[in-house]
C-alpha positions in Angstrom: 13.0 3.0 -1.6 14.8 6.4 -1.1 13.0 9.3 -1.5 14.9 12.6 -1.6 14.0 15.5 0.4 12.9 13.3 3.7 10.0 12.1 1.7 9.4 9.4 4.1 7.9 11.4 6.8 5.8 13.3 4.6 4.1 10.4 3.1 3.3 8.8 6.7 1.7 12.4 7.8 0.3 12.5 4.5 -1.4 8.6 4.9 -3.0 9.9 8.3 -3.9 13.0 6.7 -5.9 11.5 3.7 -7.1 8.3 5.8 -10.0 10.2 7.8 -9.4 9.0 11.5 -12.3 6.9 13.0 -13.4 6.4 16.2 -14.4 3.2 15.0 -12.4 -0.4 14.7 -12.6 -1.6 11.3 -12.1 -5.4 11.1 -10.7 -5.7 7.6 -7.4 -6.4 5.9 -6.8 -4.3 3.1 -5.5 -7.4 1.2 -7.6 -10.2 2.8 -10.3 -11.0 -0.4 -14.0 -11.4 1.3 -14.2 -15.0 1.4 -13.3 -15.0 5.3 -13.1 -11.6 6.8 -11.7 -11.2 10.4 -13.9 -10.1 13.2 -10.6 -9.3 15.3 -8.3 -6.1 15.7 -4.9 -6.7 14.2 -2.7 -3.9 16.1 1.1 -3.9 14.3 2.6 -2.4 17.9 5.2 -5.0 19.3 4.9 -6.1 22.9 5.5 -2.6 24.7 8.8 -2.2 27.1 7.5 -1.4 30.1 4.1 -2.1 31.9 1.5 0.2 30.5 -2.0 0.0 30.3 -3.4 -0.8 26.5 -6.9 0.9 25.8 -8.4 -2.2 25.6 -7.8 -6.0 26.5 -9.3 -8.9 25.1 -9.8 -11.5 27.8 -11.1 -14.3 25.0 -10.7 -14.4 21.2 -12.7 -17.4 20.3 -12.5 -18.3 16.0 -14.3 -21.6 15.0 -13.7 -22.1 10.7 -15.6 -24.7 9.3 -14.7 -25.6 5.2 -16.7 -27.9 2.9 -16.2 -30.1 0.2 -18.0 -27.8 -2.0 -16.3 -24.7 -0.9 -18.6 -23.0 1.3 -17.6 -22.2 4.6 -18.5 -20.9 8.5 -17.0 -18.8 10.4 -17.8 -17.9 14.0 -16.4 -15.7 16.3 -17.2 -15.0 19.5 -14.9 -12.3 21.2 -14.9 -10.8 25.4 -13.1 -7.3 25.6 -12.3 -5.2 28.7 -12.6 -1.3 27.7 -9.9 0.3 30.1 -9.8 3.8 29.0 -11.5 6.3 26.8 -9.7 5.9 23.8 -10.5 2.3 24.3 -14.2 3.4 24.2 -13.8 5.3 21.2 -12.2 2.4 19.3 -14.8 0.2 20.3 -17.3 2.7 19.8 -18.6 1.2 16.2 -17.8 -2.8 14.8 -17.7 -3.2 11.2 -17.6 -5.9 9.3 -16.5 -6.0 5.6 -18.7 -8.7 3.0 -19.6 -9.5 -0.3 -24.1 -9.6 -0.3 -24.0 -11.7 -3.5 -21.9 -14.8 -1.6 -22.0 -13.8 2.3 -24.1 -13.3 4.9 -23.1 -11.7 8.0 -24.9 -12.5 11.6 -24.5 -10.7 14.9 -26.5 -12.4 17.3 -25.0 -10.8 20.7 -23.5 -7.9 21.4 -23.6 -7.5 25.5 -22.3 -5.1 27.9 -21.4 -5.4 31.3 -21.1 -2.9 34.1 -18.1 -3.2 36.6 -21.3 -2.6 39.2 -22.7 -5.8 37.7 -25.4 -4.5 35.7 -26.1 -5.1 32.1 -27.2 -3.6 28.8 -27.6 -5.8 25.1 -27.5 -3.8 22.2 -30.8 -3.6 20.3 -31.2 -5.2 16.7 -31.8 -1.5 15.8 -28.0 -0.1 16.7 -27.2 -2.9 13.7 -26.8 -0.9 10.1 -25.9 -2.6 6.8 -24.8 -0.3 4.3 -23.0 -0.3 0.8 -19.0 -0.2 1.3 -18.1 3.8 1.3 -16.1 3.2 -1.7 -18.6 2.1 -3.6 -21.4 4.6 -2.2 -21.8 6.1 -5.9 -21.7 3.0 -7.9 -24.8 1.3 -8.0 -23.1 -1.7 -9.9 -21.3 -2.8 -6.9 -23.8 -2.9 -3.8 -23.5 -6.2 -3.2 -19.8 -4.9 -1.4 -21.3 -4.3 2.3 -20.0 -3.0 5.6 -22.3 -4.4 8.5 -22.1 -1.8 11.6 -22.8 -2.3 15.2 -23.1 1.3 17.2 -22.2 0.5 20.8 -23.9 3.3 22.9 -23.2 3.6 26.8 -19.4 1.8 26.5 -17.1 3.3 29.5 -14.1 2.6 31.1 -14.1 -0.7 32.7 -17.1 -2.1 31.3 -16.6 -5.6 29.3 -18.0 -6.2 25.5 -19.0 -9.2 24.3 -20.0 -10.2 20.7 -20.6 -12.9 18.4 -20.2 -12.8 14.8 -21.3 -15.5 12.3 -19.8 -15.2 8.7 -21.5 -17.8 6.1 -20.0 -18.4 2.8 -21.8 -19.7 0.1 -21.4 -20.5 -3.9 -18.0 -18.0 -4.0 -17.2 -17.6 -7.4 -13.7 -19.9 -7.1 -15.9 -22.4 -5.2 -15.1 -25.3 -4.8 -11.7 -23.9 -3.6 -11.1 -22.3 -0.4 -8.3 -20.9 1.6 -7.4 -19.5 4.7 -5.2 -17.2 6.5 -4.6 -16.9 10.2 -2.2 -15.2 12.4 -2.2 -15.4 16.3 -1.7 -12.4 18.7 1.5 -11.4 19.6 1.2 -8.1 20.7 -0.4 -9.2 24.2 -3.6 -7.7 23.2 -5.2 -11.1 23.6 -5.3 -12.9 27.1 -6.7 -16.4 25.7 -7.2 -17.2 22.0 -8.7 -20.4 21.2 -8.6 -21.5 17.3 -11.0 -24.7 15.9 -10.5 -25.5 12.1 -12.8 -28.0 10.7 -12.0 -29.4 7.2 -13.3 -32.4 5.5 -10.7 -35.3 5.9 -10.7 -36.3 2.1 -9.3 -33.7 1.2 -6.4 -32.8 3.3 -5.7 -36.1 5.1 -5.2 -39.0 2.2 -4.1 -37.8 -1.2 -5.3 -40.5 -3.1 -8.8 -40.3 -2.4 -9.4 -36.6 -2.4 -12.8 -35.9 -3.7 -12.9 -32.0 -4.6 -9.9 -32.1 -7.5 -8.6 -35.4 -7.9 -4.9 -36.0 -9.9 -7.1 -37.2 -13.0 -9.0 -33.8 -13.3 -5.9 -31.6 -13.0 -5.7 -32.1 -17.0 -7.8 -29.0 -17.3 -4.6 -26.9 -16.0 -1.6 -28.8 -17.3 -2.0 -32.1 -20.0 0.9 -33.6 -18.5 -0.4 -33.6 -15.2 0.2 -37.0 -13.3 -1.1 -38.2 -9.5 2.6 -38.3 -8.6 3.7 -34.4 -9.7 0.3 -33.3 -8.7 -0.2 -31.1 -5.4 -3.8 -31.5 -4.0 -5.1 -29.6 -1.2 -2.7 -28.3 1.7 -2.7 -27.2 5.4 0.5 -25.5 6.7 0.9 -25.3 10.3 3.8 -23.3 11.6 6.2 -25.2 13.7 6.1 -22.2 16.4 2.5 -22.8 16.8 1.4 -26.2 16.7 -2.2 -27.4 17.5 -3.0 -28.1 20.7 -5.4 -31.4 19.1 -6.4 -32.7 16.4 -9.2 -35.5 15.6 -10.7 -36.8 13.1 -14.4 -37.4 13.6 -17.5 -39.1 11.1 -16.7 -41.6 8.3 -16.2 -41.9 4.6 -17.2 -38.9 3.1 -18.7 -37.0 6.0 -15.5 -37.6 8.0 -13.6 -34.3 9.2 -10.2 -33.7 10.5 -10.5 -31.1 13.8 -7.7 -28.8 14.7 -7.3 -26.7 18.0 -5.8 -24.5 19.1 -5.3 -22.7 22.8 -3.2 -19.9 23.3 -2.6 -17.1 26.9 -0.9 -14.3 26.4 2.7 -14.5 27.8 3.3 -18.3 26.5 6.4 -19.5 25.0 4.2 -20.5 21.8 2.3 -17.1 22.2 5.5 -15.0 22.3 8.2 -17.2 20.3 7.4 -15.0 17.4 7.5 -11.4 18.7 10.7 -10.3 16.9 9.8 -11.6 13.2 9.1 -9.3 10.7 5.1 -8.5 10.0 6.1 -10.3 6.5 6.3 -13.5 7.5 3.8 -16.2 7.2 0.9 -16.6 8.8 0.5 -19.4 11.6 -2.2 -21.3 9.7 -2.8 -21.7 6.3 -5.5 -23.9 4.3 -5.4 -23.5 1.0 -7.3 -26.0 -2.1 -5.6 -24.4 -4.8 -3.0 -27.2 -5.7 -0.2 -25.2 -7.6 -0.2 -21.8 -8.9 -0.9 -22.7 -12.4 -4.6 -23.7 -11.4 -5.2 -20.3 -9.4 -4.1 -18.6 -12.7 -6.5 -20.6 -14.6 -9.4 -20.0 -12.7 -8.1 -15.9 -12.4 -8.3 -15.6 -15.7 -11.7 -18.0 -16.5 -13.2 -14.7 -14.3 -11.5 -11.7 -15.2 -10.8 -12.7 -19.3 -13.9 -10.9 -21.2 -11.8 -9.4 -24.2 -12.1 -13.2 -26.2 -16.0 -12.9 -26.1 -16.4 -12.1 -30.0 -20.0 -11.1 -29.4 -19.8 -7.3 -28.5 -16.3 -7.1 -30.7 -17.9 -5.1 -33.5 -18.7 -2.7 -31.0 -15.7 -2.2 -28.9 -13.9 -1.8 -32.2 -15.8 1.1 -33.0 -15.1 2.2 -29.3 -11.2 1.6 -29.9 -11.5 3.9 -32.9 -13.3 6.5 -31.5 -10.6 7.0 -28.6 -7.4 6.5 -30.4 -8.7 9.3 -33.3 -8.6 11.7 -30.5 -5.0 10.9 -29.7 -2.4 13.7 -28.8 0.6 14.3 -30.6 3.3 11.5 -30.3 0.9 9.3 -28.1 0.9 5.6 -29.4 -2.4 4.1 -29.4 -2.0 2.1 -26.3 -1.6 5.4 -24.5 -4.1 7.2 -25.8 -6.2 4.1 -24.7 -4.6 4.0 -21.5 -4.9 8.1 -20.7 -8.8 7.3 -21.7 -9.5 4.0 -19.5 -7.4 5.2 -16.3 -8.8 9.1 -16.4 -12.0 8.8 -17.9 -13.2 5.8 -15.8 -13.5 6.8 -12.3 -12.2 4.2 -10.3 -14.2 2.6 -7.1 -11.6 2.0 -4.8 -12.5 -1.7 -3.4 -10.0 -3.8 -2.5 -9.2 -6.7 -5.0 -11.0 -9.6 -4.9 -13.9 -7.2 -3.2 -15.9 -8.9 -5.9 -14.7 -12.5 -5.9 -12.8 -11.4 -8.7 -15.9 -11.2 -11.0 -15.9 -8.7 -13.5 -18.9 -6.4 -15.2 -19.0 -6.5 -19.0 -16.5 -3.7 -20.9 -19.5 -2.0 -22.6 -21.3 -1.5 -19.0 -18.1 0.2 -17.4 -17.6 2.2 -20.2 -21.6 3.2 -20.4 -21.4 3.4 -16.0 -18.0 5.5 -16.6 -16.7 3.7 -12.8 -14.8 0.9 -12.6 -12.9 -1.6 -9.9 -9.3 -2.2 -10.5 -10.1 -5.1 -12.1 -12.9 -4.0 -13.7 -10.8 -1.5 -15.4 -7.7 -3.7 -16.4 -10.3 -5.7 -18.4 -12.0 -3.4 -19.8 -8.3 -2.1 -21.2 -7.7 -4.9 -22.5 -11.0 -5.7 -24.2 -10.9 -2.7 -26.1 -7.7 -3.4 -27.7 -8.0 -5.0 -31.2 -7.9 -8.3 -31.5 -4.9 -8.7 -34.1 -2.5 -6.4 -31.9 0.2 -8.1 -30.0 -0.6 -10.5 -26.9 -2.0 -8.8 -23.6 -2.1 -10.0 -20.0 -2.7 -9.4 -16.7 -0.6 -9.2 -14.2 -1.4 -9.9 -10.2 0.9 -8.5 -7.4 1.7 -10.8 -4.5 4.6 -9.2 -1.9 8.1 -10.0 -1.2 10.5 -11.7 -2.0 10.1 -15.6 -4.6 6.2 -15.5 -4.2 6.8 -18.3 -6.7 7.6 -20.4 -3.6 4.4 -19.3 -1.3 1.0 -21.4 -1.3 -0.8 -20.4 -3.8 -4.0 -18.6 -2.4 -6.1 -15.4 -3.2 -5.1 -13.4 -0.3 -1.2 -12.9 -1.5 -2.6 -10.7 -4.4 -2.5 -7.3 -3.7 -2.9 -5.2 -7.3 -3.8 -6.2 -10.8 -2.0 -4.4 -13.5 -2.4 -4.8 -17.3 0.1 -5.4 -19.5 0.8 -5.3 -23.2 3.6 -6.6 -25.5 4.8 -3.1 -27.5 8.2 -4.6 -29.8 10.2 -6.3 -27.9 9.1 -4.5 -24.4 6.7 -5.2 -21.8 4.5 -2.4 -20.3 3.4 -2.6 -17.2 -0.2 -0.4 -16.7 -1.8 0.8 -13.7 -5.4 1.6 -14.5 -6.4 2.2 -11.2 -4.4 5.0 -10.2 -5.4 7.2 -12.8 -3.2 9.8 -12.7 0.5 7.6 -13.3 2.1 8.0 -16.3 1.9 5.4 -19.4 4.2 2.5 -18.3 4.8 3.7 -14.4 3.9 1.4 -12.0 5.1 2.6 -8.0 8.4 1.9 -7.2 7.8 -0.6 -4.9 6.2 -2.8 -7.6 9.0 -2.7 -10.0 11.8 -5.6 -10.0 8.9 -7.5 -8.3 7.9 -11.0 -9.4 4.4 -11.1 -10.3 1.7 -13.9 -11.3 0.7 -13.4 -15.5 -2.7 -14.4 -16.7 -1.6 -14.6 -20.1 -2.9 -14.3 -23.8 -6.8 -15.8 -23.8 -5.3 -18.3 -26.8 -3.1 -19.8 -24.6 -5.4 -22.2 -23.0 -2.7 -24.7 -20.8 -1.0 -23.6 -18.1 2.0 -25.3 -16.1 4.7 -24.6 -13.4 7.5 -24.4 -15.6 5.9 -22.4 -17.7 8.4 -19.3 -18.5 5.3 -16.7 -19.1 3.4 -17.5 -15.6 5.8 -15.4 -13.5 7.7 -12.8 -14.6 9.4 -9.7 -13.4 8.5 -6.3 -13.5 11.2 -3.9 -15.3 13.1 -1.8 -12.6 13.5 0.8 -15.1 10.9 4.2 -15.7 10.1 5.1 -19.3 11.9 8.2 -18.8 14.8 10.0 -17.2 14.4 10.7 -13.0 14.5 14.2 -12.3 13.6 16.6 -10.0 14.3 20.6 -9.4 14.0 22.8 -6.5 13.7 26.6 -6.3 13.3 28.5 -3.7 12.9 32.6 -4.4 13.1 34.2 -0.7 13.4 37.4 0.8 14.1 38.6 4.4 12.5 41.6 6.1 13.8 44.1 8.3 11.7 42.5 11.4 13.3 38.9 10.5 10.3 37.7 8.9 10.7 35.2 5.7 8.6 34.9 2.9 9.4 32.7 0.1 8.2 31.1 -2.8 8.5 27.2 -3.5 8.7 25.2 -6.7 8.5 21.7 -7.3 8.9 20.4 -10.8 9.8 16.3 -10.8 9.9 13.3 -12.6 9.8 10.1 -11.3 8.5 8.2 -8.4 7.8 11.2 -6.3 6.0 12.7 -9.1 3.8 9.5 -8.7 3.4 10.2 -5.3 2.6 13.6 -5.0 0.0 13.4 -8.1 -2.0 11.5 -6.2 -2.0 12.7 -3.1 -2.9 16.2 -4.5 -5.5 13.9 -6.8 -7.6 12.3 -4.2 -7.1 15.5 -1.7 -10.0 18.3 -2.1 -8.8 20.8 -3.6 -9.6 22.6 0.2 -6.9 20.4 1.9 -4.1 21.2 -0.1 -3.0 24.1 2.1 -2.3 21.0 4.5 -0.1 18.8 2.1 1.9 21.6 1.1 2.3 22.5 5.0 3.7 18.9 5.4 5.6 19.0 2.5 7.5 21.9 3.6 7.8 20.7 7.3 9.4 17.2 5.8 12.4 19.4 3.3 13.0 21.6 6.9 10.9 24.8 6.1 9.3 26.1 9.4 7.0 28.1 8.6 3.0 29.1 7.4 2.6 27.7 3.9 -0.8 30.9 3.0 -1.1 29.6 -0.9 -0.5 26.3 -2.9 -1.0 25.7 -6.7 -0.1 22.5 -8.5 0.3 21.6 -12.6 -3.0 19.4 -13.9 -2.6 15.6 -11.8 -4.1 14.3 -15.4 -1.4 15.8 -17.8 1.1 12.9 -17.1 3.4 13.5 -20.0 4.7 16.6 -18.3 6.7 16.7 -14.9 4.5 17.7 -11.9 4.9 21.0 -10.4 3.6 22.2 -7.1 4.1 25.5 -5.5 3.8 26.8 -2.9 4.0 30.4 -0.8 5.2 30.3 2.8 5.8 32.8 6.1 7.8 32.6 9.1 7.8 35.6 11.3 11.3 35.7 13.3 13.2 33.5 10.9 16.0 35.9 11.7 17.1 37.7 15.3 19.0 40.9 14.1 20.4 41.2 17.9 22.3 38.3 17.7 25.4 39.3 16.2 26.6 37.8 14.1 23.2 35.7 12.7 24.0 32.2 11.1 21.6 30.6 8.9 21.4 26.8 6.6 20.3 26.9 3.0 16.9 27.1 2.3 17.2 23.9 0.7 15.8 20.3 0.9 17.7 18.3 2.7 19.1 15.8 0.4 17.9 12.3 1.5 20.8 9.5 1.6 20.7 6.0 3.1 22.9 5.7 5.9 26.1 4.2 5.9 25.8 0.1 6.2 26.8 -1.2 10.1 30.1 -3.7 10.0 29.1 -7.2 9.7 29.8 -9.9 11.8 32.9 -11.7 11.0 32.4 -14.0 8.4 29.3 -12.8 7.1 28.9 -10.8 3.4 27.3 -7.2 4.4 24.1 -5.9 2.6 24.8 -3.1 -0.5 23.8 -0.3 -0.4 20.7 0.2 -1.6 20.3 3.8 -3.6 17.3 3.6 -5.6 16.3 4.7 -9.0 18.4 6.5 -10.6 17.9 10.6 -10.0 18.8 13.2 -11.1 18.3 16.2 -8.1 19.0 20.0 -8.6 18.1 22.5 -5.8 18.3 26.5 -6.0 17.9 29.2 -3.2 17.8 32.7 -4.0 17.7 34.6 -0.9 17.0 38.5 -1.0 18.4 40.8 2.2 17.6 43.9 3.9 19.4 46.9 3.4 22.3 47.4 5.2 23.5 44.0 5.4 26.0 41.8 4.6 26.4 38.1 3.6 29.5 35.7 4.4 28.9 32.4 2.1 30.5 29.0 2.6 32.8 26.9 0.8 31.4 24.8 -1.9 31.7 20.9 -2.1 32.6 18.2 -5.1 32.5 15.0 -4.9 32.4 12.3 -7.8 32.0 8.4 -7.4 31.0 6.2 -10.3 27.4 5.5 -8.0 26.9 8.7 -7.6 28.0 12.9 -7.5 27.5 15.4 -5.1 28.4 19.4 -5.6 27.3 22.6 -4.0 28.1 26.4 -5.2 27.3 29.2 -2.5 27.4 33.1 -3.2 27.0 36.1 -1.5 26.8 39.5 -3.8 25.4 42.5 -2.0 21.9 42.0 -0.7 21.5 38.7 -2.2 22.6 34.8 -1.4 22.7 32.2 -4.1 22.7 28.2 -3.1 22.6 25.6 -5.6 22.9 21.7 -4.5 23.1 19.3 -7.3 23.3 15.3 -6.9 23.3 12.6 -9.2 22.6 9.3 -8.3 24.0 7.2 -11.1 23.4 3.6 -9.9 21.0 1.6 -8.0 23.3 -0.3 -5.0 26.8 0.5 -3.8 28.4 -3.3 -3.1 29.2 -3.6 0.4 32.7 -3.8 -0.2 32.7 -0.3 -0.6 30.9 0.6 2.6 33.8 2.3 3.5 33.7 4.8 0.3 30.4 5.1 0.8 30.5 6.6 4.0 33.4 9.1 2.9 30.8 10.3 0.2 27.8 10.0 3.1 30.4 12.2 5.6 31.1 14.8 2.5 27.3 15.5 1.8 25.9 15.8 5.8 28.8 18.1 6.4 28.3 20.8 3.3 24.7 20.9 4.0 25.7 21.6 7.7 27.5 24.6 6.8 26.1 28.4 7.3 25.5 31.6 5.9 27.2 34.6 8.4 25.0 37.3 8.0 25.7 40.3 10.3 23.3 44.1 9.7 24.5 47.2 11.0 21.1 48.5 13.4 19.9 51.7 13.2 20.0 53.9 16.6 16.8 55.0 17.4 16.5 59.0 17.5 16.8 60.0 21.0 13.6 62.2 21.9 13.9 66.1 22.6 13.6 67.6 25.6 
């Protein structure tokens, strides 16, 4: 995605900003559903380049799964870490362990220190807390959503951890299905990692005598089902990590099939993998979900409450209440939507937190909080029943998900969706501040799993409804303006004013980062907001338009000081644009002969004006530079620059008018690429005539 004005690097300062740092390892993945939680650190950094030390090593990773028939599962884990430096003590300062009360259990029965002198310290039952999730600290309805925390006191450098962790599943509300997910180290972390799954051999080793879903019960999902389309239960092994053994022990129903796994750091298996991106698949997967269509099903048996006809006369009354409140030109699906996705706070779990279980729509709406999925069904619930179909819609990333396994893990985001005409609208009733019908960029032109109308009982894989593909295109027009209203003292200080006003998928981005900042820390997202568009300064006030008012562009401004933006004794003084930088992808590298290059890619359409007003001292004067034109059919490019008396006028103005440029027109591209960098290279000449200072009597 492009973002103008070097977005980029403001959103990764603003994601450490807003995520409070820790001195604690969390052991969650923030799409990983509770069913089997990992009790390992997952670092992203690649193998480093040259021997350093890492703050930590783990000398033994040990992960025993055991899967039933039935669907319940164990999961041990028994883990030895060497703590080499302080901030190795401070990221194993605290364990926590993510899991859902109402289905799990979680057991620590060791947690044991050693000394490099030799001695020894266990850490008391006492040091153990289990608390509500943090998210869901203020609503009572969702409790059950537990972190269990182990405080390690008296950790230093060079001492060695050891824990166990047992994990037991029970009754999960898509029993008797199970899956798994499992990744080895690559990042040389991990000295040994030893992997046992245990699985019952029915299921996964002969597929005509599988006893969990057997070809004559897939009926439920898809009337034409037959044992030779049907897909029962699957393991995928990746060929760059095959098991080190695999036995079957027991017979007839109580037989198993036993896979291991044993890994060092530094292996040909343990390393083959070190240059793949982090999106591909994981070494191991288990999954008892035989095609999508029967994940969809049972999705939608859980999270389908609008076809109850029980409560329907009063969620009707509900419905009318809200809608005869509506605002001028609002439809009632967004007057509905602006209701559910601002009124109903939203507990920020992530999906599947629940086991995809959802509270009734008359207890959110009386609670006024809500999960993401919570508040996607209660959206739909509350729509009447003779209005156009309504679906949901469940986010899996990259590229044909279609193709993948199917198994609760891939979704990352639940969106509702309603049939308005002949368009589709995508809702996200979670973020509460987007706009009706704006889901974030990176979402859109994605292919995504439907859970379609409740009347529509019968699902099947061809079936044109159960993927489809989210519209690349915003209900409105992309823009975004610019100005900035400066002045110059006679010391060289700047002071200038800011103002944002934008459209789009920055506006998205921006409302809610200035939504779920206090209103305290805004000082420090303006600061990095001006650092990212090349303002160097001390941003001393910050005001933004209402997050909630999302059928108007978003406006921030801002106030900002830099003492010695200027050095009068340098004659003469040169000085950039106050502008944003202008954010462009760089121009595509040559591709090998015989190979098509890559487009392009541009983004959404945007539409990007920028203004400078800068204000002089007296007695000086202003040179301005040559402004630039540039038209292409993807996109246009000019800039106008003035200098009348004491004041300096800049205006930038850039159209992007298509999404790719093909890559048989790299070569334009970079022409228009050159164009751009260099007008935004070019200087004001300012030169001010100093006065002498009075030379004293004598």
């Amino acid at each position: 995605m492009r973002l103008p004005f070097s977005f980029c690097p403001f959103l990764r300062a603003l994601a450490a900003s807003l995520l409070v740092a820790s001195s604690s390892i969390v052991f969650t993945q923030a799409r990983q559903t509770p069913q089997n939680p990992p009790e390992k650190p997952t670092p992203k950094a690649s193998a480093p380049t040259e021997p350093q030390q890492n703050p930590y090593q783990i000398e033994l990773l040990e992960t025993r799964n055991r899967f039933e028939a039935n669907g319940d599962s164990r999961k041990e884990v028994h883990t030895r870490v060497r703590i080499n430096n302080e901030l190795g003590v401070r990221q194993f300062a605290r364990l926590n362990f993510d899991f859902n009360r109402s289905f799990q259990s979680i057991e620590i029965p060791l947690v044991h220190i050693t000394h490099p002198s030799g001695g020894t310290a266990d850490i008391l039952p006492r040091a153990i807390t289990d608390n509500p999730n943090p998210a869901a600290a203020n609503a009572p309805a969702y409790q059950e959503v537990r972190v269990k925390s182990v405080r390690i006191l008296g950790l230093e450098p060079g001492d060695t951890l050891e824990y166990r962790v047992t994990t037991t599943t029970t009754h999960h509300p898509l029993a008797p299905d199970f899956w798994l997910d499992h990744s080895f180290d690559r990042s040389g972390i991990v000295t040994q990692e030893i992997f046992e799954l245990d699985l019952p051999a029915l299921l996964f080793e002969d597929a005509t005598s599988r006893i969990a879903t057997p070809p004559c019960q897939e009926p439920v999902v898809n009337p034409s089902c037959t044992s030779a389309s049907y897909k029962g239960p699957q393991i995928h092994i990746s060929p760059e990590t095959p098991e080190t053994s695999k036995e079957r022990t027991g017979d007839g129903e109580s037989s198993r099939l036993v896979y291991k796994w044993k890994l060092t750091a530094g292996s040909a298996v343990n390393s083959s993998k070190l240059t793949l991106p982090e999106s591909s698949e994981p070494d191991v997967i288990v999954t008892t979900f035989s095609w999508w269509p029967r994940l969809a099903l049972k999705l939608k048996g859980l999270l389908v409450t609008f076809s109850d006809p029980s409560p329907r006369t009063e969620l009707d009354a509900k419905y009318a209440r809200i809608i005869s409140a509506q605002g001028t030109g609002e439809s009632p699906d967004e007057n509905l939507y602006r209701f559910v996705s601002q009124k109903i706070r939203t507990v920020d779990l992530p999906l599947g937190s629940t086991g995809f279980r959802v509270r009734s729509p008359l207890e959110v709406l009386s609670s006024g909080y809500g999960t993401a999925e919570d508040k996607a069904a209660l959206f739909l619930a509350l729509l009447p029943s003779m209005l156009p179909p309504r679906h949901f819609a469940l986010c899996i990333p990259g590229q044909s998900p279609e193709k993948q396994l199917p198994r609760p893990p891939l979704l990352t985001r639940i969106l509702a969706v309603v049939d308005e005409g002949n368009r589709r609208v995508y809702l996200d009733l979670a973020a509460e501040v987007a706009p009706f019908g704006v889901v974030p960029s990176s979402l859109r032109g994605t292919t995504v799993l439907m859970l379609n109308h409740p009347n529509r009982g019968f699902l099947s894989a061809d079936d044109p409804d159960l993927w489809r593909e989210i519209p690349k295109e915003l209900p409105f027009k992309s823009e975004q303006y610019v100005n900035v209203d400066a002045a110059v003292a006679e010391d060289g200080k700047l002071s200038a004013k800011v103002h944002y006003s934008m459209r789009g998928d920055n506006e998205l981005l921006l409302r809610v980062a200035f939504h779920q900042s206090p209103k305290d820390k805004w000082k420090d997202l303006a600061q990095l907001l001006s650092i990212s568009d090349g303002f160097r300064g001390q941003v001393t006030s910050v005001n933004t338009s209402d997050p909630y008012a999302t059928r108007k562009p978003f406006t921030v401004d801002y106030e900002i000081t830099q003492p010695k933006f200027v050095d009068w004794s340098k004659k003469p003084v040169h000085i950039l644009a106050l502008l944003p930088q202008v954010g462009l992808p760089d121009a595509p590298a040559k591709s090998a002969p015989g190979t098509a290059g890559a487009p392009v890619e541009l983004g959404t359409p945007l539409a990007v004006e920028t203004k400078m007003t800068l204000h002089l001292p007296p007695a000086t004067t202003a040179t301005a530079p040559t402004g630039t034109s540039v038209q292409r059919d993807y996109a246009t490019f000019a800039s106008q620059y003035s200098a009348k008396g004491l004041t300096v006028i800049a205006s930038r103005h850039i159209n992007f008018l298509l999404r790719q440029v093909p890559a048989s027109r790299a070569a334009d591209y970079n022409a228009f690429l050159r164009a751009v960098l260099n007008d935004q290279a070019q200087n004001f000449t300012l030169e001010r005539e100093l006065q002498a200072t009075p030379a004293a009597k004598p």
